[in-house]
C-alpha positions as CSV (number, residue, x, y, z in Angstrom):
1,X,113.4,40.9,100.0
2,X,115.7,43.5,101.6
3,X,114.7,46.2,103.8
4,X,115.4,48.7,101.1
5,X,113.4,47.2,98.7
6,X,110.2,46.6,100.6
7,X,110.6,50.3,101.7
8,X,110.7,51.3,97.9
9,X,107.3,49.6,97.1
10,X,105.7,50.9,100.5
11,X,106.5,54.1,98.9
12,X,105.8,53.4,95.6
13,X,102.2,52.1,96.9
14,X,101.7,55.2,98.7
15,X,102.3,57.7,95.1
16,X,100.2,55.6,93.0
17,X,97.2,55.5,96.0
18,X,98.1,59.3,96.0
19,X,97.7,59.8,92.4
20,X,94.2,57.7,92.3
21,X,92.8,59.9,94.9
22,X,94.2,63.0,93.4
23,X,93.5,62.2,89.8
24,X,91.4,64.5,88.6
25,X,93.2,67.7,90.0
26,X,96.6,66.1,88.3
27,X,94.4,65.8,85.0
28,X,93.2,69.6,85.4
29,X,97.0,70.9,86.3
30,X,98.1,68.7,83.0
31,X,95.4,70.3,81.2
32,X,96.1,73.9,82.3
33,X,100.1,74.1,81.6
34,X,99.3,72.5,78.2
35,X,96.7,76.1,77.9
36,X,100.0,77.5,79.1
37,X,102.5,76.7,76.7
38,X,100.4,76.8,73.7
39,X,100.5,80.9,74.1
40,X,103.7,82.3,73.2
41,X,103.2,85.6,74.2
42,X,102.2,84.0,77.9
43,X,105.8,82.6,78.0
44,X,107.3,85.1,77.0
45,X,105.8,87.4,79.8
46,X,106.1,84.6,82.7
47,X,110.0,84.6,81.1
48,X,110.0,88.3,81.8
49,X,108.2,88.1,84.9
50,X,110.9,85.2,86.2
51,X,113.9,86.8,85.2
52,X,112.7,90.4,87.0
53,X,112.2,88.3,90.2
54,X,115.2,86.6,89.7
55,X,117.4,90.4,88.8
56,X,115.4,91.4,92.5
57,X,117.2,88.7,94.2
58,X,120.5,88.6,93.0
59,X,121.4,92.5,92.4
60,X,123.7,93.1,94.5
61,X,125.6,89.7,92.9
62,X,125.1,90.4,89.5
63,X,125.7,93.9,89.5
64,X,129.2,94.7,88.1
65,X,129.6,98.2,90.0
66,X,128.0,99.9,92.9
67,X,125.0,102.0,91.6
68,X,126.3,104.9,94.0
69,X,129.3,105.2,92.7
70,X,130.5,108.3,90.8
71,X,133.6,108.8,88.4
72,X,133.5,111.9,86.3
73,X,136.5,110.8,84.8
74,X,134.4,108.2,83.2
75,X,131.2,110.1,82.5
76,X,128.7,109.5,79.5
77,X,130.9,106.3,78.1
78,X,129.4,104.5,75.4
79,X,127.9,100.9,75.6
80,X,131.7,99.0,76.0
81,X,133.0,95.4,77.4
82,X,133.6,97.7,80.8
83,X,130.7,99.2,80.9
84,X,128.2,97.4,79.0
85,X,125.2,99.7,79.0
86,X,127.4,102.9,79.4
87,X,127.6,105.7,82.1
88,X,125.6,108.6,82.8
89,X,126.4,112.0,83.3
90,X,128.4,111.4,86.3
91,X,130.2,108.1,85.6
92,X,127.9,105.8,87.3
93,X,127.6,102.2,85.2
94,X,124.0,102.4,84.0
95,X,123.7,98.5,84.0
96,X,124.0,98.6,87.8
97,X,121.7,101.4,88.2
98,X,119.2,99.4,85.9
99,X,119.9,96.2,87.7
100,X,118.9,97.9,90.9
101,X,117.1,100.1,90.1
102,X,114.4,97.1,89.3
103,X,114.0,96.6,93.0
104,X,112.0,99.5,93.7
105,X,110.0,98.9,90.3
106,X,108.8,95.7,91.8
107,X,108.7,97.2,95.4
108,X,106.2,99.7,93.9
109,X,104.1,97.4,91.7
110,X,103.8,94.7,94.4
111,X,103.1,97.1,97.5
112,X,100.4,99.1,95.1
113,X,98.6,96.6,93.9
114,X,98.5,94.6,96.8
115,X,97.2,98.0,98.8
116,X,94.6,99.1,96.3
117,X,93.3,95.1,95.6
118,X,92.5,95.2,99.7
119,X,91.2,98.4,99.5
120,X,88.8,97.7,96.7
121,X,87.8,94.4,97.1
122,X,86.9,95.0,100.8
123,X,84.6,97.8,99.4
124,X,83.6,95.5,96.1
125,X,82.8,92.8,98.3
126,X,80.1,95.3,100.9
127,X,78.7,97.5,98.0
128,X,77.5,94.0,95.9
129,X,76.4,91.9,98.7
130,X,74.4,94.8,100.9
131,X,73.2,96.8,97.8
132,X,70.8,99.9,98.4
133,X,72.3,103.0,99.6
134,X,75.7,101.7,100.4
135,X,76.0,100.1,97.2
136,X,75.0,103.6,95.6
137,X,77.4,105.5,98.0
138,X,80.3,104.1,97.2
139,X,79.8,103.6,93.5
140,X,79.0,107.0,93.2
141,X,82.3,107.6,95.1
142,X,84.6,105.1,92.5
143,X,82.2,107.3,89.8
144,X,84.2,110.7,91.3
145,X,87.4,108.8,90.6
146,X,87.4,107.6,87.5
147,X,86.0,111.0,85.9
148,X,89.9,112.2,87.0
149,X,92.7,110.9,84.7
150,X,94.7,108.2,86.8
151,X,98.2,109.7,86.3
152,X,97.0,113.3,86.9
153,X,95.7,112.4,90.0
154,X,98.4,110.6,91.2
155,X,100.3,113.7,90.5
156,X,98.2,115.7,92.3
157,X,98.4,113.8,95.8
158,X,101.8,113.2,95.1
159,X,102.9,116.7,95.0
160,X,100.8,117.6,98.1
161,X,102.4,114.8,100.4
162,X,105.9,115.7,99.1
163,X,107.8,113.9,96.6
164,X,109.4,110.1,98.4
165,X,109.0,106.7,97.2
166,X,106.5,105.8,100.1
167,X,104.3,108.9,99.5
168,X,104.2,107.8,95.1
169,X,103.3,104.0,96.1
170,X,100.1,106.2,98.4
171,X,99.3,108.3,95.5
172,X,99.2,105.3,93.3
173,X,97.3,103.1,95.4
174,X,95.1,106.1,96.5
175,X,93.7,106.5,92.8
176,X,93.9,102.6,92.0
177,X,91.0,101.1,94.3
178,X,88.4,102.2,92.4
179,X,89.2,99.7,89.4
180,X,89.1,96.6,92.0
181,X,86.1,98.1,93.3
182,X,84.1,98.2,90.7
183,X,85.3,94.4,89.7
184,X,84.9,92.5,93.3
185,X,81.1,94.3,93.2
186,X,80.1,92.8,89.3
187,X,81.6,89.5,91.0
188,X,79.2,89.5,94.0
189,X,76.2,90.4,92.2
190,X,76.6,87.6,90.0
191,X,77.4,84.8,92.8
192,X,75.7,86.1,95.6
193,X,72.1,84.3,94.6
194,X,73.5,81.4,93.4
195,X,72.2,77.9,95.5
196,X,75.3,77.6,97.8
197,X,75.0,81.1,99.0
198,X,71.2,80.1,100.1
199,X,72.6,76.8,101.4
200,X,75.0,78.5,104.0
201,X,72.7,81.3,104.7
202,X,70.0,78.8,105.7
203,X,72.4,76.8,108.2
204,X,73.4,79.9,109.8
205,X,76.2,81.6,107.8
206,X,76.5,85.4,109.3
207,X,77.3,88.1,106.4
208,X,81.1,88.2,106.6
209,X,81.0,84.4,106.6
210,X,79.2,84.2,102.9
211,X,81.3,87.2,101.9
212,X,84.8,85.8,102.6
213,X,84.9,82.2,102.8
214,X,81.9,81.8,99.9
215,X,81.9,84.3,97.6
216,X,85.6,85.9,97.5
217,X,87.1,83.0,96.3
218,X,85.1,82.5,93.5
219,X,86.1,85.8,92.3
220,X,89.9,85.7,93.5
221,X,90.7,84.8,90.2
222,X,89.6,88.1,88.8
223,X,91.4,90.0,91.2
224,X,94.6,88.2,90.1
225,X,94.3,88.7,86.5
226,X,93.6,92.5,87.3
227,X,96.0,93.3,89.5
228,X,99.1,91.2,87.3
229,X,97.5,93.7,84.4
230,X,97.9,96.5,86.6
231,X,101.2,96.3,87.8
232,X,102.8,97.0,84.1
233,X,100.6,100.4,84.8
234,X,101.9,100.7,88.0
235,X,105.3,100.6,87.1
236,X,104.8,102.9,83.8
237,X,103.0,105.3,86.5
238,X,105.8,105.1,89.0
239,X,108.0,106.1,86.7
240,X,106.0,108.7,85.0
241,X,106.0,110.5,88.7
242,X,109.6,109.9,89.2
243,X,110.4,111.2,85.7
244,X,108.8,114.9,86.9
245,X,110.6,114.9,90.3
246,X,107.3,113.5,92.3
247,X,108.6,109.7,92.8
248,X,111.3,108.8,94.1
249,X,114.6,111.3,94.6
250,X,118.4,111.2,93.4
251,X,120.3,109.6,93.5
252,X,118.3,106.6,93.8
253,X,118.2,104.0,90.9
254,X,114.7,104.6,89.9
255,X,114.2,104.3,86.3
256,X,112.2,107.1,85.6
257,X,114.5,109.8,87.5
258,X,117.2,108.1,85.2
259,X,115.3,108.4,82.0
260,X,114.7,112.4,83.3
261,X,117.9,112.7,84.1
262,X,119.5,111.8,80.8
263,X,116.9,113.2,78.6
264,X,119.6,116.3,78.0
265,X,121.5,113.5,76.3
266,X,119.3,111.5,74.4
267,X,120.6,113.2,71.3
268,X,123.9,112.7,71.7
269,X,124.2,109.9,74.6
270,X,121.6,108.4,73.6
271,X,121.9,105.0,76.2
272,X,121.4,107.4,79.2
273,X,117.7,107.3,78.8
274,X,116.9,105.2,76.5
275,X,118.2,101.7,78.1
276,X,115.8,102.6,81.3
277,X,113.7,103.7,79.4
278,X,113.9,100.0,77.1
279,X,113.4,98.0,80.9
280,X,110.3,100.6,81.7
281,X,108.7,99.1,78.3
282,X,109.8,95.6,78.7
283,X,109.2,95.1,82.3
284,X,105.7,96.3,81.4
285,X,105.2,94.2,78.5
286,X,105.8,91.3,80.5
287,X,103.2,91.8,83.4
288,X,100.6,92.4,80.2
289,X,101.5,89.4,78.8
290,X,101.6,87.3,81.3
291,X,98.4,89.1,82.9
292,X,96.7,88.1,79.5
293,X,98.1,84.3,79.7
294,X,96.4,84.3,83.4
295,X,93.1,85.5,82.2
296,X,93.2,82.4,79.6
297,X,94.3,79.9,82.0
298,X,91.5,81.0,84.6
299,X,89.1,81.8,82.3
300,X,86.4,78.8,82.2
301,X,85.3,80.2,79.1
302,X,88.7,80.3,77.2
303,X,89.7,77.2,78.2
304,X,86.9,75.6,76.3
């Protein structure tokens, strides 16, 4: 027996020992991409969600022009082989703009999310597992925020910071805790008396040992689903602020200053704010759908 062919079946020996020990986590993966792919909707959002990642990466690659770049020679040109989504009022190639403009959509999304999921989870996590008067305080706190519309809110801290990119991700976040809040707490109350809690609590476990390493990751997976929901809103609000002049400023690539900027075309030039416009609504589909295909996956319920 040659060298190389011993060394093939040590290695063969050491997957299939591998796969005995492992089995039943390889039979649960199996099990959950087959709840996967039998949504179509789910695949189509992950789809979405993969290629928006993917745009992120590669824009200044796939982009055919530099967003920046004005040519008033060239302005408001139809949908063509050059340009293939047009130019706006000052010759810039929308497609471009789109293309990179899907950078700070995710930027936004991703930062917000991730700000308001600490923010509320953190709280979530004390109001459920202490109860009493800190549980009342700051429900009756998340009770003051959700009695405001989210987006008129937002607008409101917005324009009192000063319209910037940085200031709209704040103002987002600001008015977004609440939701995660609200959700880590009707987590806690629901795990914290169960018999493993009283297990660790009678070898020792101190409070922020139950509430992190026991009883936030059983409800990670609700966080998850809520916060891949919420980044479609996120986005939609984003843009919504950046379509009144409280987001982000020109000439940056933001989709809602673009779809504000061309609405004196629309009837007319009609690609100037409706093609951002059309990656405002698909970008958010996909995070919903794909939010919704998460929720099935890690659902113990749905997957019954």
């Amino acid at each position: 027996m040659s060298v190389f062919e011993d060394a093939k079946q040590k290695a063969q020996k050491l997957v299939d020992n591998w796969a005995k020990e492992h089995r039943y986590q390889i039979q649960d993966i199996k099990f959950t991409l087959h709840v996967w792919r039998r949504s179509t909707l789910s695949m189509i959002g992950l789809g979405i969600a993969i290629a928006l990642v993917i745009v992120v990466i590669l824009a200044p690659f796939i982009s055919p022009y530099d967003p920046y770049e004005l040519n008033i020679a060239n302005r408001l040109t139809p949908p063509s082989w050059e340009h293939l989504c047009g130019t706006d009022q000052v010759g810039r190639d929308i497609l471009s703009r789109i293309i990179h403009g899907s950078r700070i959509s995710l930027m936004i999304s991703v930062m917000v999310v991730g700000v308001s999921a600490f923010i509320g989870v953190i709280l979530g996590l004390i109001s459920g597992y202490f109860e009493g008067k800190i549980d009342e305080a700051i429900m009756r706190i998340t009770d003051m925020f959700f009695a405001f519309p989210r987006l008129i809110l937002a607008m409101a801290i917005a324009a009192a910071m000063g319209p910037s990119i940085g200031n709209t991700m704040l103002a987002i976040a600001f008015v977004s805790w609440p939701l995660y809040a609200r959700l880590a707490r009707a987590g806690v109350l629901q795990i914290k008396n169960e018999t493993y809690i009283e297990a660790a609590e009678s070898i020792g476990a101190s409070h922020i040992r139950k509430m992190f390493l026991h009883i936030l990751p059983m409800i990670l997976h609700l966080i998850l689903v809520q916060g891949t929901l919420d980044m479609g809103g996120v986005i939609l609000t984003a843009a919504g602020l950046g379509f009144i002049g409280l987001g982000a400023q020109p000439p940056s690539p933001e989709w809602g200053i673009m779809v504000s900027q061309g609405r004196q075309y629309i009837s007319a030039q009609w690609w100037v704010s409706t093609l951002p416009g059309m990656a405002i609504v698909i970008t958010a589909l996909g995070f919903n759908l794909l939010g919704d295909g998460l929720r099935d996956v890690l659902d113990v319920r749905m997957r019954r």
